[in-house]
N, C-alpha and C positions, 0 to 999 in steps of 0.2 A: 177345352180342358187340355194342360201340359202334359205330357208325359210323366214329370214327377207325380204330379195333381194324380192321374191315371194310375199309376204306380204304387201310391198309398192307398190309391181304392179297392185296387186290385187284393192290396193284404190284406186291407178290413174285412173284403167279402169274404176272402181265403178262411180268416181267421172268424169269422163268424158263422162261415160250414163245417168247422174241424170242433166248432165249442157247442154248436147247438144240434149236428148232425145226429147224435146222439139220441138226444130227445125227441127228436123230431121221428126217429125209428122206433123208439119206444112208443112213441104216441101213436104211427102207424100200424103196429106189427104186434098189438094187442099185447103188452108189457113183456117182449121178446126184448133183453136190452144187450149192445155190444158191449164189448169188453170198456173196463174205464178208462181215462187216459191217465198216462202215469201223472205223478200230483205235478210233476217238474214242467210237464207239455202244460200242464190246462195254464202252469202259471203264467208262462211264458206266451200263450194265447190270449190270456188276459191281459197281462201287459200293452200287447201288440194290438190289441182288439180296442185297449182305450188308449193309445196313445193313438194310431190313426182315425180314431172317433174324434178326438179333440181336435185332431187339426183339419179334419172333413168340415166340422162344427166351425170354428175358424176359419177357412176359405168362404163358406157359406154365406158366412156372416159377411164375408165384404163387398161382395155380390149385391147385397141389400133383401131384406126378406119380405113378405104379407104379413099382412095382421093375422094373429091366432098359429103363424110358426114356432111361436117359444114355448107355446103350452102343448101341442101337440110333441114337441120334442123331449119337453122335459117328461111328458107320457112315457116316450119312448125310451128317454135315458132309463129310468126308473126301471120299467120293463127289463131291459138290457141291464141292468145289477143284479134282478130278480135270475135271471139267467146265468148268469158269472157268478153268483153264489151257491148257485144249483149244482152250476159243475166241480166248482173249488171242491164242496163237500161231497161230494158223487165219488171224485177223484180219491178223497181220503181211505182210509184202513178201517175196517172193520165191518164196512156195510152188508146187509145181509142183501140178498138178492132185492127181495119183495119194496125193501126200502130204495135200492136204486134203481128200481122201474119206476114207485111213486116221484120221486123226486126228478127220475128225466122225460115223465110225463108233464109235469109241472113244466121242464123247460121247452117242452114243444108245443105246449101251450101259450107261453110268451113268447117264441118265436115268429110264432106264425102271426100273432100278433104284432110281433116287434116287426114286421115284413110289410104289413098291412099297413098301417103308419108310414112305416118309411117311402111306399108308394103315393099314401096322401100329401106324406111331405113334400115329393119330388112333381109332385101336381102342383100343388100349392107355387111352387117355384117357379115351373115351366110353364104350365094350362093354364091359370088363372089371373090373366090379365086383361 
């Protein structure tokens, strides 16, 4: 893997602990949830969270992949919206406490999931030949 290649992975993980971290503490810590992130961070997380998704997704693919990658992935992607929606709205005005626990429990839910997966994936890649 290049440097660059290393480099945009680096931000996706970055950016995929600053947007899920959240939930995944709510989920731990018995609906104790931290503060939100202002709406301007998650957006900007987001951005950055799918634009080096796409092009991980795009190197991947030129690599050559197994059979049964694109469905496990498109699992994953789905999952990962389910999450990025979770916190867009978390992030907004007016939430009452009890509503942003539920909600960033839902996203440590598909984290941990979205983590799971992505380990299969990286099987799938590596192990299984």
């Amino acid at each position: 893997m290049s440097l660059p290649s290393s480099l945009v992975l680096g931000i996706h993980i970055l950016m995929a602990m600053l947007l899920a971290g959240g939930g995944l503490a709510a989920l731990l810590s018995n609906g104790v949830t931290a503060p939100a992130l202002p709406r301007q961070t998650a957006i900007i997380g987001i951005v950055l969270l799918l634009t080096t998704g796409v092009n991980n997704f795009i190197a991947r693919l030129g690599t050559g992949v197994p059979k049964g990658y694109h469905m496990w992935f498109g699992i994953k992607f789905l999952l990962a919206l389910h999450i990025l929606t979770m916190v867009f709205l978390v992030s907004g005005p007016n939430q009452t406490p009890e509503k942003r626990a539920r909600l960033l429990k839902g996203v440590g839910v598909s984290a941990i999931a979205v983590v799971l997966i992505s380990v299969y994936l990286n099987y799938l890649v590596t192990g299984a030949h």
